[in-house]
TINUVEX-228386 format. One record per atom (N, C-alpha, C, O): y, x, z; residue in one letter. Coordinates in steps of 0.001 Angstrom, whole numbers, plus 500000, padded with zeros to 6 digits. Example, Ala and Ser with C-alpha at 12.3 -4.5 7.8 and 13.67 -1.06 7.14 Angstrom:
2
494310513190507800a 495500512300507800a 496700513200507800a 496681514236508465a 497750512850507080s 498940513670507140s 500030512900507870s 501138513409508039s 
! end
This chain:
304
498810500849500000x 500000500000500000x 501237500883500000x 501313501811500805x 502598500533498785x 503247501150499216x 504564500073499534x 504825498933499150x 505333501186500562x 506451500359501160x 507883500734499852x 507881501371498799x 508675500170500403x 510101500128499581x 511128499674500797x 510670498943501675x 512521500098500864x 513878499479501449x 513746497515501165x 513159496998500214x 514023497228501595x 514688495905500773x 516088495814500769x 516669496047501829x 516826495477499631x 518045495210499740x 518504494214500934x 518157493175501497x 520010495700500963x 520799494871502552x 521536494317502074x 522023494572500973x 521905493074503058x 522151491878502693x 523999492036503619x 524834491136503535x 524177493032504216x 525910493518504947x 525330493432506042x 526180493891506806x 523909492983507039x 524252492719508065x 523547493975508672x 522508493681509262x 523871495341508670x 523545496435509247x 524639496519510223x 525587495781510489x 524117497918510783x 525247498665511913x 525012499949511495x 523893500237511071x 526176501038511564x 526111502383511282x 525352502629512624x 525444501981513666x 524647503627512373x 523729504871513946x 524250506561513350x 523928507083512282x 524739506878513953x 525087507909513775x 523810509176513696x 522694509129514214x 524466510372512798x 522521510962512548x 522909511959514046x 522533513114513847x 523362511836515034x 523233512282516086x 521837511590516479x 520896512354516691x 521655510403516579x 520048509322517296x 519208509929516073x 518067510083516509x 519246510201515193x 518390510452513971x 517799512360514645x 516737512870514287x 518651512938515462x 518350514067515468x 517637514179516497x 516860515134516507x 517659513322517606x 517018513319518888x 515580512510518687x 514750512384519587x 515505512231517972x 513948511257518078x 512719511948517913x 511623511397517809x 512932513185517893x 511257514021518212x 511415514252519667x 510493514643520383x 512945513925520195x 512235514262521920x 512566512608522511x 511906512152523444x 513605511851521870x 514143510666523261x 512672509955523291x 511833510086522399x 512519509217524420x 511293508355524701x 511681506797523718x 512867506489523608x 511062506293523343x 511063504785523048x 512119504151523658x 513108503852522989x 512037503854525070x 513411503218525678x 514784503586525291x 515782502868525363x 514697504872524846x 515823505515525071x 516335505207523544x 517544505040523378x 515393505123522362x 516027504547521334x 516601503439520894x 517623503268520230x 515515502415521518x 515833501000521823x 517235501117522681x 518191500361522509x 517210501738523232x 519230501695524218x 520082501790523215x 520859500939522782x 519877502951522849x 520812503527521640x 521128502358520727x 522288502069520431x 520213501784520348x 520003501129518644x 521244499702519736x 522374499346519403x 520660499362520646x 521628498226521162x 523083498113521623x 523902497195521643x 523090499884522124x 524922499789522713x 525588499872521447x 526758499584521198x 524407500440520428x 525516500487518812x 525469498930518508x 526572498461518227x 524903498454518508x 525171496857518005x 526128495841519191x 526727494785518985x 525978496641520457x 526645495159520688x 527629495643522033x 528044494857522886x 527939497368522003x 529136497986522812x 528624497792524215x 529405498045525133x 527312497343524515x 526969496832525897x 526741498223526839x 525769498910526522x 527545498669527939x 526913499999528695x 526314499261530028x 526043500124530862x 526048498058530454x 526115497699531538x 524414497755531975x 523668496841531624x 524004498718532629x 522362498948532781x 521397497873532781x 520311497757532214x 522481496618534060x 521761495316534313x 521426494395533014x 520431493683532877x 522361494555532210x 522436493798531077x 521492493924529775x 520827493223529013x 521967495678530078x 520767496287529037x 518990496008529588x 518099495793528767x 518792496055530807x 517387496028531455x 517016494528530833x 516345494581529802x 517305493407531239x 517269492149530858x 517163491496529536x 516348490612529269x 518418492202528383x 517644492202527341x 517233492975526296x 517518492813525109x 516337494088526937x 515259494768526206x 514211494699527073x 513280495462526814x 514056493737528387x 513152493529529158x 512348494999529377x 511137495194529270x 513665496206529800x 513411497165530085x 512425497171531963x 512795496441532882x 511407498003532057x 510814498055533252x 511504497863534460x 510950497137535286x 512511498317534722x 513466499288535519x 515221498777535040x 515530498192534002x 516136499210536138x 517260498881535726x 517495500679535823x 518588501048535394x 516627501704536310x 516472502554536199x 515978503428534864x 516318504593534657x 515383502886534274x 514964503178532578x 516427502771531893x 516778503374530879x 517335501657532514x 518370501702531019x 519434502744531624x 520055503370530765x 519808503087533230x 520383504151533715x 519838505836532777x 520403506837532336x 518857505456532845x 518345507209532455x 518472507193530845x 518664508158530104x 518354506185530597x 518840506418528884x 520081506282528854x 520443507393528466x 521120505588529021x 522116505764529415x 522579507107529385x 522870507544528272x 522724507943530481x 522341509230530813x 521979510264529679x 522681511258529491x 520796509979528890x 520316510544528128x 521594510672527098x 522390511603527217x 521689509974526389x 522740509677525261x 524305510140525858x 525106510381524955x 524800510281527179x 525807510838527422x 525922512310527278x 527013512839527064x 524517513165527422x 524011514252527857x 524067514670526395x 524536515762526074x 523567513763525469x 523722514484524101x 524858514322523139x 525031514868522049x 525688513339523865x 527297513531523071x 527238511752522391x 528157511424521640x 526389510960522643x 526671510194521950x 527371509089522822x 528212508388522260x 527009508816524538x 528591507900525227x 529358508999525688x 529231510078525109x 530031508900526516x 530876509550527336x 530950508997528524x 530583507845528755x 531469509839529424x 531137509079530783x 533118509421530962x 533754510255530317x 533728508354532157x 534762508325532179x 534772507503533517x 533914506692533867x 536111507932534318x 536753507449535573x 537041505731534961x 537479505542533827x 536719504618535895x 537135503345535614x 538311503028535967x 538552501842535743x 539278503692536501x 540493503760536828x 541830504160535907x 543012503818535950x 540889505244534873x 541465505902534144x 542341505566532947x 541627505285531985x 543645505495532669x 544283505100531898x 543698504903530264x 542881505643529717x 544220503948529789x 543390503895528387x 543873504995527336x 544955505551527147x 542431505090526638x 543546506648525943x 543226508108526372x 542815509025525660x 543500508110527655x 543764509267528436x 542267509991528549x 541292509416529032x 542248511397528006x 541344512387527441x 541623513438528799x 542634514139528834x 540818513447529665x 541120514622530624x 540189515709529802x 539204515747529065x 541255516645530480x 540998518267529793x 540498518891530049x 540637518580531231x 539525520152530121x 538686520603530653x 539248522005531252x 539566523035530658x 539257521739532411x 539832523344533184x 538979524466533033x 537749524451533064x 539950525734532819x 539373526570532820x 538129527313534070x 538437527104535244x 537165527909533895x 536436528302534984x 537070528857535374x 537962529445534761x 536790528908536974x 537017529799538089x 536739531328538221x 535596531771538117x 537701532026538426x 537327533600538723x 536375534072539804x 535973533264540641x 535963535443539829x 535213535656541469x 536649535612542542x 536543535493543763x 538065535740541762x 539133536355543048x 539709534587543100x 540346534456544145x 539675533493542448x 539617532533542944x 538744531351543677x 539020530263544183x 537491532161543464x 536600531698544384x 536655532085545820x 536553531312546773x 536854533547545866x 536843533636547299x 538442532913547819x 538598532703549022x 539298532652547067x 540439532134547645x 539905530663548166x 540047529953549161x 539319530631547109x 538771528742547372x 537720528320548762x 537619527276549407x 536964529761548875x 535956529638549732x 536209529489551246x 535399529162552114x 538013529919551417x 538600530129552879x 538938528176553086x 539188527659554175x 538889527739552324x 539347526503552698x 538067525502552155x 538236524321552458x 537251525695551662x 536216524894551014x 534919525547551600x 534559526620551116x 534269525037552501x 532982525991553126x 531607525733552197x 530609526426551998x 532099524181551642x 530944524374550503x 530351525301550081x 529163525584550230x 531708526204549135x 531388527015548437x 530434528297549300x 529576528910548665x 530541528429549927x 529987529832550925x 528429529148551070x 527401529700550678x 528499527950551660x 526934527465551605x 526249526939550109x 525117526458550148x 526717527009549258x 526350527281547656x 525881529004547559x 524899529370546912x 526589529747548165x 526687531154548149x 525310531134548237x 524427531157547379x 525299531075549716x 524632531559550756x 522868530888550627x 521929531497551141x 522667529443549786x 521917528909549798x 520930529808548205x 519795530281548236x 521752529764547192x 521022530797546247x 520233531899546629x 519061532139546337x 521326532783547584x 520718533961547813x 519894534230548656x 519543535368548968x 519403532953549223x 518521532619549927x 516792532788549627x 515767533345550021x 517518531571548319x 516499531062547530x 516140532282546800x 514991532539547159x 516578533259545871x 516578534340545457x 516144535541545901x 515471536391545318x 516582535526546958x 516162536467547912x 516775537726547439x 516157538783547309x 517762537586547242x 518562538929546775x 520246538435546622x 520511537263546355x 520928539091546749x 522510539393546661x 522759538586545527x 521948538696544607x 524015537539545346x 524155537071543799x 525653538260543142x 526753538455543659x 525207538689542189x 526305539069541624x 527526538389540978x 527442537551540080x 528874538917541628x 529983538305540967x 530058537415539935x 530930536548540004x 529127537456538737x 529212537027537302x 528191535156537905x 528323533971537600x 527304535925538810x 526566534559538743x 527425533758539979x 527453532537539822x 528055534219541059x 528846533610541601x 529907532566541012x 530172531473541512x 530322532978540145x 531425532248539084x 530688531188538838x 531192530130539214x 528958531080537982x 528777530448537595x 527860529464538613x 527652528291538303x 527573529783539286x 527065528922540431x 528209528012540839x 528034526794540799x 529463528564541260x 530193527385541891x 531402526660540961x 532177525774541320x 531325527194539913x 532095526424538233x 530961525103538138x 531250524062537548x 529833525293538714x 529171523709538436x 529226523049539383x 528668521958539263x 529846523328540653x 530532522611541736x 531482522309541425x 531596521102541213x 532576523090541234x 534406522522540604x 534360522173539255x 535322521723538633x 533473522337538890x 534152522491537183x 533486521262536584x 533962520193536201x 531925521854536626x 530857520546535793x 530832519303536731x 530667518157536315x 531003519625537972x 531485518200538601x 529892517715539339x 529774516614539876x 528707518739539259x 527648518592539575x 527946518523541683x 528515519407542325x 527574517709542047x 527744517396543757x 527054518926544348x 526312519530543575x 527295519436545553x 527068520404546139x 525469520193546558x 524803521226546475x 524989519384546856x 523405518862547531x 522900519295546538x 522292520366546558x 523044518520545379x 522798518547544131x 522288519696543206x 521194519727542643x 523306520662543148x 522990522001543031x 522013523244544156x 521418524260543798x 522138522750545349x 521376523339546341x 519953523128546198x 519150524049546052x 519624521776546247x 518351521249545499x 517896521873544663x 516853522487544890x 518623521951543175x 518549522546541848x 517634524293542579x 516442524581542687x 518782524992542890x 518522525586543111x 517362526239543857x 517019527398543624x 516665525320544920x 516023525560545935x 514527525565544879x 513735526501544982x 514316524593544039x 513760524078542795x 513039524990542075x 511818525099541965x 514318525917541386x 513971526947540710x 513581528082541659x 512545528724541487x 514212528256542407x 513359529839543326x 512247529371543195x 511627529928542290x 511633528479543767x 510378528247544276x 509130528042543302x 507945527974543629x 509639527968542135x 509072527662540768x 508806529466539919x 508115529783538951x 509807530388540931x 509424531943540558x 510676532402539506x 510817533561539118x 511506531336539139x 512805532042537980x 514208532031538886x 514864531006539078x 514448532942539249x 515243533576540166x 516599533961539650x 517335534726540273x 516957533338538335x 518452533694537579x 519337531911537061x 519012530870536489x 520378532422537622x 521322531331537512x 520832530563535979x 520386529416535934x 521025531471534747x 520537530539533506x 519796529386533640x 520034528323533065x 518373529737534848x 517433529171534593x 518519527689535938x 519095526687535513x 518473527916536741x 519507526830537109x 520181525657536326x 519813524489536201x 521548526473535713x 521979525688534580x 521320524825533973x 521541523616534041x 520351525414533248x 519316524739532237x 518857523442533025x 519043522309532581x 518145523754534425x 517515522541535156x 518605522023535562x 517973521477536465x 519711521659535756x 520900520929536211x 521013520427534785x 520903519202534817x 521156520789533764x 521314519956532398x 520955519233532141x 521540518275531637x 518970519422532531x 517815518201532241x 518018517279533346x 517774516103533075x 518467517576534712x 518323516506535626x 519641515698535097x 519460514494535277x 520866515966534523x 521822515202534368x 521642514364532985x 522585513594532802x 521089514350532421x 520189514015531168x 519138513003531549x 518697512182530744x 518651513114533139x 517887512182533334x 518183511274534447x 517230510728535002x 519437511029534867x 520452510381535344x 520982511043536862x 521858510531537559x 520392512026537114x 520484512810538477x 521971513437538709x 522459514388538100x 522582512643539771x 524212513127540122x 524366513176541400x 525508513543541677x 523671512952542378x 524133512634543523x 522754513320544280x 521621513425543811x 523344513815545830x 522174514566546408x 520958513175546616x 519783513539546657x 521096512405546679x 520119511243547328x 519146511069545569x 518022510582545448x 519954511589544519x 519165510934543067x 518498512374543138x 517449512469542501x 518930513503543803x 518023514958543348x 516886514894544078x 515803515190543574x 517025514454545490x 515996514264546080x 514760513257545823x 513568513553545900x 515130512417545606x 514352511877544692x 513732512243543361x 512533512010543212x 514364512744542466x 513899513375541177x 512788514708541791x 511821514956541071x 512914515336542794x 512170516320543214x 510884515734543865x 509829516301544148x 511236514554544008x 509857513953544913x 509132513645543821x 507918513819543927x 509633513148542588x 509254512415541237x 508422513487540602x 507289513323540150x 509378515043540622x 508669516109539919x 507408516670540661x 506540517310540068x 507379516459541650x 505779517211542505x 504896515862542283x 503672515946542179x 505529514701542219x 504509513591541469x 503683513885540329x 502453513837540348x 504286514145539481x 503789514626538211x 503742515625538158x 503950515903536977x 503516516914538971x 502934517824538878x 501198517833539093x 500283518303538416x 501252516983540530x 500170516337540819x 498864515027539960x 497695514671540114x 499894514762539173x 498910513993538177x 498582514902536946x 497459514891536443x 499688515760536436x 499177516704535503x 497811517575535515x 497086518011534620x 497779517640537079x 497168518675537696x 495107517356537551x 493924517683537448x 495802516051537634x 494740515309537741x 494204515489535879x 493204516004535379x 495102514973535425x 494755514921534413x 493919516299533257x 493044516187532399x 494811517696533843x 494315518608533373x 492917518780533849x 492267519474533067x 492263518375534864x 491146518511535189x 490064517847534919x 488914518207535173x 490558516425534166x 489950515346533761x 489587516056531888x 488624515641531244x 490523517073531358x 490128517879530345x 489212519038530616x 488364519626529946x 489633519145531712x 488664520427531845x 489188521569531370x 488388522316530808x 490816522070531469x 491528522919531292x 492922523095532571x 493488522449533453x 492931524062532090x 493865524454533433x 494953524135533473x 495310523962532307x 495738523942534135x 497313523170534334x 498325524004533066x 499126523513532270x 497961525238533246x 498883525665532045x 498988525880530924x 499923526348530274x 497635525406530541x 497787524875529107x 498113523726528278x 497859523547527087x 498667523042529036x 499298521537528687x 500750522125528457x 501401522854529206x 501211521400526715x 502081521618526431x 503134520557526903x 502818519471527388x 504541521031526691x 505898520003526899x 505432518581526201x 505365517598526940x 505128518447524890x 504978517403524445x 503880516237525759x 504082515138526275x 502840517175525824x 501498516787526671x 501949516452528139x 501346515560528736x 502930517091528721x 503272516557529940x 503464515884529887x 502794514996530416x 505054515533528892x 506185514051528246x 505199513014528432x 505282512084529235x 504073513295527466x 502879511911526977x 502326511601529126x 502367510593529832x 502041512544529308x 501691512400530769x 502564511309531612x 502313510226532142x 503577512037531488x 504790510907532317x 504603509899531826x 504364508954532578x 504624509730530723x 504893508485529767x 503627506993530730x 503831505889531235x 502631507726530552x 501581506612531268x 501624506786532281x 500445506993532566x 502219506873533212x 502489506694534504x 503459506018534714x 503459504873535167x 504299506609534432x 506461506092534692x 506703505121533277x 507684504402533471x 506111504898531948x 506446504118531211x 505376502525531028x 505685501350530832x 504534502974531144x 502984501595531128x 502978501951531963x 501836501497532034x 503143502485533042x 502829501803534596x 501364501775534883x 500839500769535360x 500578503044534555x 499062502981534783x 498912503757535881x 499877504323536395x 497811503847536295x 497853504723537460x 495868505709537151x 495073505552536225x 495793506468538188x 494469507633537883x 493667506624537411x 493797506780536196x 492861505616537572x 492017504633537100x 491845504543536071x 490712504722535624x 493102504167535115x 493430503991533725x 493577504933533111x 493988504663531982x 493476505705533245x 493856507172532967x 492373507830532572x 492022508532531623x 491485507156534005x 489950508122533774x 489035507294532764x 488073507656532087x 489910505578532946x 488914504522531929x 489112505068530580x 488443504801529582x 490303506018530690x 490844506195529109x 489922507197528487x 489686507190527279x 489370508113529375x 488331509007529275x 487516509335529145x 487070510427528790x 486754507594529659x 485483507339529574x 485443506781528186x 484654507221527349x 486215505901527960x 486064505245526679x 486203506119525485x 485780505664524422x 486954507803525505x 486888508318524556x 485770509194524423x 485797509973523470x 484370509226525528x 483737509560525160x 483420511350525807x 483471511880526917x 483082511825524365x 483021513542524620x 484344513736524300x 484917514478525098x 485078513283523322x 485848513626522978x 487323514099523933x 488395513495523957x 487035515083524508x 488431515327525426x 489701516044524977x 490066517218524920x 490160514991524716x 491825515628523684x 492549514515524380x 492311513308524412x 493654515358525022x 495034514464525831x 495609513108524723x 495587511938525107x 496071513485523429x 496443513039522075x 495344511414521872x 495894510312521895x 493999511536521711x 493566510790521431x 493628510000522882x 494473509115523014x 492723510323523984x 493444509274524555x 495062509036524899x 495217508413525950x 496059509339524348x 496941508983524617x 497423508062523843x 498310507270524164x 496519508154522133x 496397506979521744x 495917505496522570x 496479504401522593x 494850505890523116x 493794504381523345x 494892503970524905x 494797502927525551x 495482504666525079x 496320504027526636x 497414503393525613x 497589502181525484x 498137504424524891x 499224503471523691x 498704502027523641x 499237501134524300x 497482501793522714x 496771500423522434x 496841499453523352x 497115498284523078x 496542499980524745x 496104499044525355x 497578498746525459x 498040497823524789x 498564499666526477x 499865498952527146x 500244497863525312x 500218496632525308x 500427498370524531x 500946497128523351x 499675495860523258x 499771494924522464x 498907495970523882x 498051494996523774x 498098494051525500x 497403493076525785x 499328494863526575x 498994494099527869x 497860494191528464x 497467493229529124x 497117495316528367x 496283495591529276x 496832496391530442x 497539497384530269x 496414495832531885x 497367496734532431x 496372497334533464x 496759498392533960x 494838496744534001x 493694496951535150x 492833497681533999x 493144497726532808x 491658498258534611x 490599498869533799x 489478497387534052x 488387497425533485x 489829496178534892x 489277495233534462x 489552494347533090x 488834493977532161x 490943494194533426x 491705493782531677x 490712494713530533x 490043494099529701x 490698495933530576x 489591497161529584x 488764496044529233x 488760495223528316x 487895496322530492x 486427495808530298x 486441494520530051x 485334494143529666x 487568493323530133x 487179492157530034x 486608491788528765x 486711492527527786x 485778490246528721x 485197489903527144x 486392490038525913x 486237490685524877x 487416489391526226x 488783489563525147x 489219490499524861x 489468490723523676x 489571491737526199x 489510492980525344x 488783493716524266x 489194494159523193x 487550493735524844x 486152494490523978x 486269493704522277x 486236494294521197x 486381492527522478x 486671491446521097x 487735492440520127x 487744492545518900x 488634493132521165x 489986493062519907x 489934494499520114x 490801495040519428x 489362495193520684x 488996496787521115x 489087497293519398x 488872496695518344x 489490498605519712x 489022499385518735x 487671499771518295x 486942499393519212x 486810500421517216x 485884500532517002x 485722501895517503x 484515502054517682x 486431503063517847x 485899503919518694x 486006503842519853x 485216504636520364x 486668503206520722x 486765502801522158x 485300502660522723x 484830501778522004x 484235503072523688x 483275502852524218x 483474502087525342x 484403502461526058x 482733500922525765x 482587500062526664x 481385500569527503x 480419500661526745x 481122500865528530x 479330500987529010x 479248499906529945x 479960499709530930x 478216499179529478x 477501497971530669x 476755498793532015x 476243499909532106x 476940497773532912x 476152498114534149x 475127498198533886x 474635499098534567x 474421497764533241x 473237497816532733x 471923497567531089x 471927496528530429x 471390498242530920x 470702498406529678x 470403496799529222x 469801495905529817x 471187496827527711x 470790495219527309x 469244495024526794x 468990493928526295x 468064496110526882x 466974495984526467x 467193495772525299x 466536494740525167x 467595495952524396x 467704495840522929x 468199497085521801x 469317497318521342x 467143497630521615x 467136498641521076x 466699498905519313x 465643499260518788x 468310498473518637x 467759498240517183x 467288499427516204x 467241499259514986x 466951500609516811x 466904501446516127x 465361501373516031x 464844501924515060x 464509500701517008x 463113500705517886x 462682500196516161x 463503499447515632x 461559500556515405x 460606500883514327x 461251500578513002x 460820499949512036x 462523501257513234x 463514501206511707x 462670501030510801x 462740500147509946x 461468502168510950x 461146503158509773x 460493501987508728x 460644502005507506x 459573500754509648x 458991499910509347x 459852498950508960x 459437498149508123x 461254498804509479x 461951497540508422x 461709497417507323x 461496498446506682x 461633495935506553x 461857496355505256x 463193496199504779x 463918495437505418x 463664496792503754x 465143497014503553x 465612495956502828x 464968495509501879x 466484495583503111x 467651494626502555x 468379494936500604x 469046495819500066x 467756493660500169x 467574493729498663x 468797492720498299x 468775491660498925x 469430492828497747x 470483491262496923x 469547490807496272x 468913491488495467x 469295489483496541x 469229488640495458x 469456488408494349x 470482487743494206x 468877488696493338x 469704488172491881x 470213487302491934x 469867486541492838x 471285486886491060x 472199485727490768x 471427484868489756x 471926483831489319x 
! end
């Protein structure tokens, strides 16, 4: 079969090829957001959750988020005059930091909390840039301490690697010390199911790629499955242990509303099941058609 455009009839909306460039990484939700604040100017999370009968009023926050992170909303003071473009200050020096640090103790426990975490002296250059994402990027002080505490402990011990994880958490709606703490409880979550799942392959945690985690989260935090569904997905694929394929047969089911590994097994599922999906009964149906093939006799058409 082949496809074709059909002629448009005027009633499109421009999408800018900014959404066209992100769609090998945004999740599903996050396009569906996109495709709607362009049609109908809506930023309001509650509004958006309701009608895209998003999971979460937290899924249209983090896409939200997402799309600010890559340039396509903007985020802005509600107070703020119409029009009015605030400017971006220049970073901070090391000789205005320490000016800043006599009256702002933050900054000293930003200091003091890196080099903690680090376990070594921060140099001038990373000083600047450690507390330019306190004054400057506007990232909350908890916030960054967290960040920070994060990465030591993970073994990358240089501000870059910081930055970088303060980028992805603000990308995934994380601004406030109470949303980091949480996002950190979220990330040893799914470290812990990765860790389930990699074992359910029979490979070691570090060979699961970025894509393979993403898909990981995805059936947990997006279909809403939990280890059960996860191992039914496993069973049903058989020998076959590839993250990909079952990440197909969990795909199937959540678009089909399966949400228990009883829903799996029920009679209506198995009916509309795929043909490689395996079902196993509790028990042997005694019927074994392979039992004296040899002796069938074979199946002839009829002449007409």
């Amino acid at each position: 079969m082949i496809y074709r455009l059909k002629e448009l009839k005027g009633d499109t909306i421009a999408v800018p090829q900014l959404v066209f460039s992100k769609l090998g990484i945004a999740e599903e939700y996050n396009v569906r957001v996109a495709l709607y604040v362009l049609a109908t100017g809506i930023t309001d999370p509650d509004k958006i959750c309701a009608d895209l009968k998003l999971r979460s009023r937290i899924s249209a926050e983090s896409a939200l988020s997402f799309w600010a992170g890559a340039g396509l909303l903007e985020r802005y003071e509600e107070n703020a005059a119409p029009g009015e473009e605030p400017s971006a200050p220049a970073p901070m020096t090391w000789a205005e930091i320490a000016a800043a640090s006599r009256t702002d103790p933050m900054i000293s426990s930003l200091i003091d909390c890196a080099q903690t975490g680090f376990a070594r002296p921060l140099t001038h250059r990373e000083m600047e840039k450690l507390v330019n994402l306190y004054m400057q990027e506007g990232f909350a002080p908890e916030t960054v301490m967290l960040c920070t505490a994060y990465v030591a402990s993970t073994g990358r011990s240089t501000m870059a690697a910081v930055v970088h994880e303060l980028k992805v958490w603000r990308t995934e709606g994380v601004e406030t010390g109470e949303q980091a703490d949480a996002h950190l409880k979220l990330l040893a979550l799914r470290q812990s199911r990765e860790q389930y799942v990699s074992g359910l392959l029979n490979i070691p945690e570090s060979e699961l790629t970025l894509g393979g985690r993403k898909a990981i989260a995805r059936w947990y935090e997006v279909y809403g499955y939990d280890d059960a569904m996860v191992q039914e997905a496993a069973v049903q694929a058989g020998a076959k242990r590839d993250l990909w394929y079952w990440n197909s047969i969990l795909k199937t089911w959540n678009a089909k509303g399966l949400r228990t590994v009883h829903d799996v097994r029920s009679p209506v599922a198995i009916a509309g099941a795929s043909r490689n999906l395996r079902v196993d009964r509790e028990a042997p149906s005694g019927n074994d058609f392979l039992k004296n093939a040899a002796r069938r006799r074979p199946l002839k058409k009829k002449p007409e």
